[in-house]
C-alpha positions as CSV (number, residue, x, y, z in Angstrom):
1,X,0.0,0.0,0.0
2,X,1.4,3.3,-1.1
3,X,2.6,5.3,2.0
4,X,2.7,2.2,4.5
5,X,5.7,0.8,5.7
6,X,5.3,-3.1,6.9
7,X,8.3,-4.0,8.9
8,X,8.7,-7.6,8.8
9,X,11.8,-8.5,10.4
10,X,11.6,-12.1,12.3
11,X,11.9,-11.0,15.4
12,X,9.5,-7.9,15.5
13,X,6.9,-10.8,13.7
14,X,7.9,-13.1,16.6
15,X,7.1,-10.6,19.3
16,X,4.1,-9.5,17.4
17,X,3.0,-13.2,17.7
18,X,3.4,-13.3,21.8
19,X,1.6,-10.0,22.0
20,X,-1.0,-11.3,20.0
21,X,-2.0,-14.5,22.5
22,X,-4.4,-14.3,24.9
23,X,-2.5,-16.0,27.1
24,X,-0.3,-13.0,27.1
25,X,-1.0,-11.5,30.7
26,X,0.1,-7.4,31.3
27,X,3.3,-7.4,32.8
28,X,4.8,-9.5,29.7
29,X,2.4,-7.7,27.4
30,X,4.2,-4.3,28.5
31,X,7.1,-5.8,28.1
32,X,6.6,-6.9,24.5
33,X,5.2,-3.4,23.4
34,X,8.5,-1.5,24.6
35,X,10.5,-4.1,22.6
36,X,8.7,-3.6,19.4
37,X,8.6,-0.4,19.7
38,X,12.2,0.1,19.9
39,X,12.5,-2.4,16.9
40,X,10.0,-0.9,14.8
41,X,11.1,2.7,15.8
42,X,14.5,2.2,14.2
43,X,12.7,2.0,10.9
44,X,10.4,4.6,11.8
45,X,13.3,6.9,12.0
46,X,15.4,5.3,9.2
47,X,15.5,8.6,7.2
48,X,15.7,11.4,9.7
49,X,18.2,14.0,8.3
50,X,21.8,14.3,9.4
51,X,24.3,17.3,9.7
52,X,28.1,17.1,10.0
53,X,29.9,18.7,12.8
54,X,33.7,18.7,13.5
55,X,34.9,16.5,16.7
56,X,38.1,15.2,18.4
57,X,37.3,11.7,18.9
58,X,41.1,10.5,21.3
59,X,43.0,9.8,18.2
60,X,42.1,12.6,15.6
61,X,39.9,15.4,14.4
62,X,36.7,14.6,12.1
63,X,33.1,15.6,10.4
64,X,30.6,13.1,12.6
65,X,27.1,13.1,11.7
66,X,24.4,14.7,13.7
67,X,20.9,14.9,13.6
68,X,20.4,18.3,11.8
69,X,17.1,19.5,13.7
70,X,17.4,17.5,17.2
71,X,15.4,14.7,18.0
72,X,11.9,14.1,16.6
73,X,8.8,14.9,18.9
74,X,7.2,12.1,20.3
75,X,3.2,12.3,20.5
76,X,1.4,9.7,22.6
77,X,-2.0,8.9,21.6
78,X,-3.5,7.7,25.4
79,X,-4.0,5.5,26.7
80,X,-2.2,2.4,24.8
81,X,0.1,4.7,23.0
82,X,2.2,4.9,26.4
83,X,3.0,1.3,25.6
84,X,5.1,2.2,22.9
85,X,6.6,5.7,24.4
86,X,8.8,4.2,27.0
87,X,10.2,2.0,24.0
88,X,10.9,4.9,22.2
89,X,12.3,6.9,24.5
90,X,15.1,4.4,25.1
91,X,15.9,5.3,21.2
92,X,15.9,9.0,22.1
93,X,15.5,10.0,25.3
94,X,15.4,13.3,25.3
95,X,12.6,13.7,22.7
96,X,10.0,16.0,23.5
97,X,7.1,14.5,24.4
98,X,3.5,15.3,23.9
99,X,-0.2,13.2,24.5
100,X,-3.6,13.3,22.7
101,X,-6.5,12.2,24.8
102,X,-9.0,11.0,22.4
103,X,-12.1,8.2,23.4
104,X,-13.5,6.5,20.8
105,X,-17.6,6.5,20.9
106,X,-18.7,2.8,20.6
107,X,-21.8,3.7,18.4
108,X,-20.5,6.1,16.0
109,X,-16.9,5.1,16.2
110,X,-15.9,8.5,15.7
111,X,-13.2,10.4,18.2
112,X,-14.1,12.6,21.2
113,X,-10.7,14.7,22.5
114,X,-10.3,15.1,26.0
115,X,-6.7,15.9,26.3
116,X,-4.3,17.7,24.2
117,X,-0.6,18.8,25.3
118,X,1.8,18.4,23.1
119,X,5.9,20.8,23.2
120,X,6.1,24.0,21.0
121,X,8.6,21.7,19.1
122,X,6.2,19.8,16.7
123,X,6.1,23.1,14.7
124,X,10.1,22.6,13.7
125,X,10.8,19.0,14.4
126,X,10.1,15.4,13.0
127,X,6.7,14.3,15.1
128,X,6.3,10.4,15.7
129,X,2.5,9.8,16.1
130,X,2.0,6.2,18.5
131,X,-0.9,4.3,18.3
132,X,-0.5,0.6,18.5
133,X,-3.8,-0.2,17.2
134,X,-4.6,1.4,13.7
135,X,-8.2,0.1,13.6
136,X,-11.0,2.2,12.0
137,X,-8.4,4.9,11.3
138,X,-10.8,7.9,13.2
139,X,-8.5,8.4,16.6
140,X,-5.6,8.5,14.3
141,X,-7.0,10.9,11.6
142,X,-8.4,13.1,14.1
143,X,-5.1,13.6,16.2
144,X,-3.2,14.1,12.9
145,X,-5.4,17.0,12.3
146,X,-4.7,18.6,15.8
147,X,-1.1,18.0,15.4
148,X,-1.6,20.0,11.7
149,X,-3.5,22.4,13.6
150,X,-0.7,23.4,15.7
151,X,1.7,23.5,13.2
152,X,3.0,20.2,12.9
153,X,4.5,19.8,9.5
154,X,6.5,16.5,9.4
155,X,4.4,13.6,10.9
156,X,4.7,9.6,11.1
157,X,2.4,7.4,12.2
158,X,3.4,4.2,14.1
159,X,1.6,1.3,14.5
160,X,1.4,-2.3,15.8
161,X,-1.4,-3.5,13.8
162,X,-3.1,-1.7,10.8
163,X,-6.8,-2.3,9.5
164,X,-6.8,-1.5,5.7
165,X,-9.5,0.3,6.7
166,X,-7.8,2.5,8.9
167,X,-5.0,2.9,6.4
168,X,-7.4,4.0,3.8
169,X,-8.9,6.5,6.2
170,X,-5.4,7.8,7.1
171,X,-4.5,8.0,3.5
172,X,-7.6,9.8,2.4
173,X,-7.1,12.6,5.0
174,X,-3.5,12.7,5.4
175,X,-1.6,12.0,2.3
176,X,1.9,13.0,3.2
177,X,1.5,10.7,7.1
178,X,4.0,7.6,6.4
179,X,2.5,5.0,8.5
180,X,4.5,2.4,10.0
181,X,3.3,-0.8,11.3
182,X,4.0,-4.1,11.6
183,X,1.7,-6.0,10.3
184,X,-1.9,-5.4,8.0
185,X,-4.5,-7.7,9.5
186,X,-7.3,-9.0,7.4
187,X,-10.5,-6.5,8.6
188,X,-12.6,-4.7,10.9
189,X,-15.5,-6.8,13.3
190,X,-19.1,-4.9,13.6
191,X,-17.2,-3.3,16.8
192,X,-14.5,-1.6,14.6
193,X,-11.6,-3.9,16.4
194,X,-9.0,-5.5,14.2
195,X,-9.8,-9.0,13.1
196,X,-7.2,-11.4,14.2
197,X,-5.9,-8.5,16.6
198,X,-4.7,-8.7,20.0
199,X,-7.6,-7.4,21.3
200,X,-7.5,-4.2,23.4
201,X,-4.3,-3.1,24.2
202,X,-4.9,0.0,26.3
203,X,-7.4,-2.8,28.7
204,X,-3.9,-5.5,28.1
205,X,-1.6,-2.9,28.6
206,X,-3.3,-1.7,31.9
207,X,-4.9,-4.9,33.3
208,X,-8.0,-3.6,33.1
């Protein structure tokens, strides 16, 4: 699908797998998210731009590469988005970091916003949307918007799992999101939860 990156490495599918089972109880589940995240991330942020800078490493002088704007802005879609933060953060931890409250309505599906805090920071740096779960694509599209709204400019989306319905409802709206996930699962239930999914991961990731 144009604009989505699947990242299929073994071990991120493994992992994937574990997190998948519903014999998968919270602590490992938490576990499992911070370690895809960080495996997945690294892809996410394959192409963030450099700079050279002049150093003295103990042996000589010499032009090291930097990243050019400082690292990207980290946006946590609450609550199962702060599964994937603390993953991230290990990547680069001094990112800025920013959350979206958004609950979804069970009979329209659509987003309601009850929190939004995010650093001055998305205006001038990469932004990293995290939302494990890319199901009917709504919470997703309507953070992006607020993120645009407040003059975020470069924005990725990662993912877990991906609904192609959700990816076509990101695409739609957002044409120039990448989306990052690792896998595509087949559809959406009558529920608008991801069909084989893992269920849901803000009630795994909590133990509620």
């Amino acid at each position: 699908m144009p604009g989505v990156a699947v990242i299929d490495h073994p071990l991120v599918q493994h992992k994937l797998s574990l997190l998948r089972s519903r014999e998968t109880e919270s602590h490992p589940f938490r576990r499992l998210m911070r370690e895809l995240a960080v495996m997945v991330g690294y892809e996410v942020l394959r192409d963030l731009d450099l700079v050279e800078r002049t150093i003295e490493t103990p042996l000589a002088r010499m032009e090291a590469p930097f990243l050019k704007t400082g690292e990207p802005v980290l946006i946590s879609i609450l609550r199962a988005g702060n599964g994937l933060l603390d993953g991230m953060l290990e990547l680069v931890p001094s990112a800025p970091v920013g959350y979206i409250g958004l609950v979804r309505d069970p009979r329209t599906l659509q987003a309601n916003e009850y929190c939004f805090k995010v650093p001055p920071q998305v205006a001038d740096r990469p932004v990293v949307v995290l939302d494990p779960m890319l199901g009917t694509g709504n919470t997703a599209s309507a953070a992006l918007s607020r993120l645009k709204g407040a003059s975020a400019r470069s924005i990725r989306l990662m993912s877990l799992l991906a609904a192609p319905e959700g990816i076509d409802t990101v695409a739609k709206a957002h044409p120039d999101v990448s989306v990052f996930t690792a896998a595509v699962d087949r559809c959406l239930d009558d529920h608008g939860y991801l069909v084989p999914g893992l269920g849901d991961a803000g009630d795994r990731l909590c133990g509620t």
